[in-house]
GUTIFI-635741 format. One record per residue: residue in three letters; x, y, z of N, C-alpha, C, O in turn. Coordinates in nm, 4 decimals. Example, Ala and Ser with C-alpha at 12.3 -4.5 7.8 and 13.67 -1.06 7.14 Angstrom:
2
<vexti "Ala",<1.3190,-0.5690,0.7800>,<1.2300,-0.4500,0.7800>,<1.3200,-0.3300,0.7800>,<1.4236,-0.3319,0.8465>>
<vexti "Ser",<1.2850,-0.2250,0.7080>,<1.3670,-0.1060,0.7140>,<1.2900,0.0030,0.7870>,<1.3409,0.1138,0.8039>>
//
This chain:
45
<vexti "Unk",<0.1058,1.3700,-1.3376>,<0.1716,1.4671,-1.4223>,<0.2311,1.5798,-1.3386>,<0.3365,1.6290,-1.3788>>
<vexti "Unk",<0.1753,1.6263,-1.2263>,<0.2182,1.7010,-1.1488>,<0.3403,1.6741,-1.0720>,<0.4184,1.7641,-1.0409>>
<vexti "Unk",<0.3543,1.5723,-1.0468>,<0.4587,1.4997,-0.9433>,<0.5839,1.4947,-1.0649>,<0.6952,1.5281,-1.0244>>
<vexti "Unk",<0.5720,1.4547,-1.2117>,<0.6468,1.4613,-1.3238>,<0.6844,1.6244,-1.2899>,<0.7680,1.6473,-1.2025>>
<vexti "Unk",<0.6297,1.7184,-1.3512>,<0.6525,1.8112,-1.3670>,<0.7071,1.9182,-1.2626>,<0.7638,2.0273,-1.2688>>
<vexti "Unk",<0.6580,1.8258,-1.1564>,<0.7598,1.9127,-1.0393>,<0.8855,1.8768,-0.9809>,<0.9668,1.9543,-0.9305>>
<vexti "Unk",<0.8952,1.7411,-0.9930>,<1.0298,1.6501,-0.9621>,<1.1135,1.6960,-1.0477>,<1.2083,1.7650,-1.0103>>
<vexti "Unk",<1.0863,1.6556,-1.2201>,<1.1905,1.6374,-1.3293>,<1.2411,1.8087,-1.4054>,<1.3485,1.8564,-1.4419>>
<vexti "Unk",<1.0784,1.8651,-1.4010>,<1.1535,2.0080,-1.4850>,<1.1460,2.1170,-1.3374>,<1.1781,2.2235,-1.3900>>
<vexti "Unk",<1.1282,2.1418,-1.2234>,<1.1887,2.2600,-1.1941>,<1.2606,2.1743,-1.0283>,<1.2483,2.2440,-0.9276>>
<vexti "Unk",<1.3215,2.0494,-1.0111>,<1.4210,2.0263,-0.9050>,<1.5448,1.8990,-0.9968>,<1.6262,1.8200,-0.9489>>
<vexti "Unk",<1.5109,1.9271,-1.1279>,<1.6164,1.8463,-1.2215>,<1.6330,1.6958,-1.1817>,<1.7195,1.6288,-1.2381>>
<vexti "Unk",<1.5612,1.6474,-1.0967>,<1.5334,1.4991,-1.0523>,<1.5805,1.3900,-1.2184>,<1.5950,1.4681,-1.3125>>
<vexti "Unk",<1.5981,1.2751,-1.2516>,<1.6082,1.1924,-1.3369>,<1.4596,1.1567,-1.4327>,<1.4120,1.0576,-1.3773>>
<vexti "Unk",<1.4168,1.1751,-1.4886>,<1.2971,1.1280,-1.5580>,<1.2270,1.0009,-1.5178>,<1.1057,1.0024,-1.4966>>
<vexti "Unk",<1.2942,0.8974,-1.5071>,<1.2961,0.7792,-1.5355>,<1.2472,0.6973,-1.3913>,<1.1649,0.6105,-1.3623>>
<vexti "Unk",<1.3490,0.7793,-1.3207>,<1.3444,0.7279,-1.1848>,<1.2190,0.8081,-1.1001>,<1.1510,0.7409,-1.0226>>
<vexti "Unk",<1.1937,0.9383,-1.1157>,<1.0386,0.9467,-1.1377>,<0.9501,0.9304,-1.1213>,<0.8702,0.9545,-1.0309>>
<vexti "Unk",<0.9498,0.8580,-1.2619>,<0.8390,0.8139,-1.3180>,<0.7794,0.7140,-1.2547>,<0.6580,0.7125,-1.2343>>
<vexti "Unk",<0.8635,0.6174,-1.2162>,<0.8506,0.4597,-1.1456>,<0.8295,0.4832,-0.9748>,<0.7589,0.4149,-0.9006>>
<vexti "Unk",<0.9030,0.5864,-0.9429>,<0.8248,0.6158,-0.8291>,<0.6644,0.6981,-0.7723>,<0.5901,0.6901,-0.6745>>
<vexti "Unk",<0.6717,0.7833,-0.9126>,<0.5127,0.8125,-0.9326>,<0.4285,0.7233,-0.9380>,<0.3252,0.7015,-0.8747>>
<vexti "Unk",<0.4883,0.6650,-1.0314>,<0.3656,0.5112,-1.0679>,<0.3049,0.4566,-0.9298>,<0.1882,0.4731,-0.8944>>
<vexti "Unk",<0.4339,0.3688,-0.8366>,<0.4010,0.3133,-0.7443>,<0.3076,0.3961,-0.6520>,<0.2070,0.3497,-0.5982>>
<vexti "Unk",<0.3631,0.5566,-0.6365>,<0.2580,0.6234,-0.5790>,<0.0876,0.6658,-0.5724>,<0.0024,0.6863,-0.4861>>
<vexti "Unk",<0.1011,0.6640,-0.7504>,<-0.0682,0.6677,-0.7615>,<-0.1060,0.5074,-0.7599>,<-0.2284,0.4974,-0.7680>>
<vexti "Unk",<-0.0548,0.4041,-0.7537>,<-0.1059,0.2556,-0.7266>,<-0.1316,0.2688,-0.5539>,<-0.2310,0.2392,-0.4875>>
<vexti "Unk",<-0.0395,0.3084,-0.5251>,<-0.0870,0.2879,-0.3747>,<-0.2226,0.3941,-0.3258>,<-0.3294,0.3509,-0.2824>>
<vexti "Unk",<-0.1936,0.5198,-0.3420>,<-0.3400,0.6370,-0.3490>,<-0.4749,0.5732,-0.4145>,<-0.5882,0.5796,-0.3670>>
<vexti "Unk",<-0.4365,0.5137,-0.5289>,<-0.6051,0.4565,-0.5639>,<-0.5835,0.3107,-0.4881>,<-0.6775,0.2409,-0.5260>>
<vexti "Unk",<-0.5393,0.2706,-0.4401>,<-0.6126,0.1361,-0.3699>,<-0.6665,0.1892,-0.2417>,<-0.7724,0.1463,-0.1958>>
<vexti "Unk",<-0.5846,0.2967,-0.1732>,<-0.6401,0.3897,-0.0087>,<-0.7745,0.3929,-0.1154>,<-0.8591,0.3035,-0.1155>>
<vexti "Unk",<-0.7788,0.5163,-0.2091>,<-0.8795,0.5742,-0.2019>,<-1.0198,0.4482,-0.2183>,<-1.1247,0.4292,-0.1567>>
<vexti "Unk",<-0.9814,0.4115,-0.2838>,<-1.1096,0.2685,-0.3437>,<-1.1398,0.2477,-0.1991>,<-1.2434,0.2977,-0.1554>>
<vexti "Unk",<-1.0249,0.1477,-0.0820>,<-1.1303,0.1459,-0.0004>,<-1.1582,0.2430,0.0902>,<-1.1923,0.2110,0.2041>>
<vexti "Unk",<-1.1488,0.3584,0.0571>,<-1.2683,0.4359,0.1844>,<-1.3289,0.4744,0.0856>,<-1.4446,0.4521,0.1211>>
<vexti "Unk",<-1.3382,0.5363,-0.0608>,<-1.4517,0.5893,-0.0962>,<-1.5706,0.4693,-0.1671>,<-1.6920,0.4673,-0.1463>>
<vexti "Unk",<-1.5086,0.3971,-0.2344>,<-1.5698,0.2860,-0.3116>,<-1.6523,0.1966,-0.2257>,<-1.7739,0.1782,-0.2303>>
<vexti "Unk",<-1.5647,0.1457,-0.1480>,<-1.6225,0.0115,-0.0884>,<-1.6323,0.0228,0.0526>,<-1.6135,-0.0747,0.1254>>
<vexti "Unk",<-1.6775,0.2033,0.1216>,<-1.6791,0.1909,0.2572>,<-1.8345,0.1294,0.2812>,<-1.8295,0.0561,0.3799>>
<vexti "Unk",<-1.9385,0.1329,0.2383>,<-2.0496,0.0961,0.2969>,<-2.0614,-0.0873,0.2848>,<-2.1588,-0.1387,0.3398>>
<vexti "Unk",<-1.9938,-0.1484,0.2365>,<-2.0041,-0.2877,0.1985>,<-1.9245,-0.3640,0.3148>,<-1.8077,-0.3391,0.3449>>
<vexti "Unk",<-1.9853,-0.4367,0.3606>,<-1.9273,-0.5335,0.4887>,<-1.9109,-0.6780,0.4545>,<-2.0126,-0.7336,0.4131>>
<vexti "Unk",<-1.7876,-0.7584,0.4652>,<-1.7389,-0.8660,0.4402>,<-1.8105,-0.9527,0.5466>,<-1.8407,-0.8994,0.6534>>
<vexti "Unk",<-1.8435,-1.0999,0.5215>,<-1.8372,-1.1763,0.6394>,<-1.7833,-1.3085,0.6313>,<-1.7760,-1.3786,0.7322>>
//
């Protein structure tokens, strides 16, 4: 909402276009975050 509200109402950015780049942004931030906070102690083998 922040990234909305700072892109679209005070640098007049497109809504739309945005939005879809926000999206992709918090998809990529929660998969970082998951693995270092979620699944740092768990080891694959």
């Amino acid at each position: 909402m922040i990234i909305m509200y700072v892109f679209v109402d005070l640098l007049g950015f497109h809504d739309v276009g945005v939005k879809i780049v926000s999206n992709i942004i918090v998809v990529i931030l929660n998969y970082v975050f998951s693995k270092i906070l979620v699944f740092k102690g768990e080891k694959h083998s």
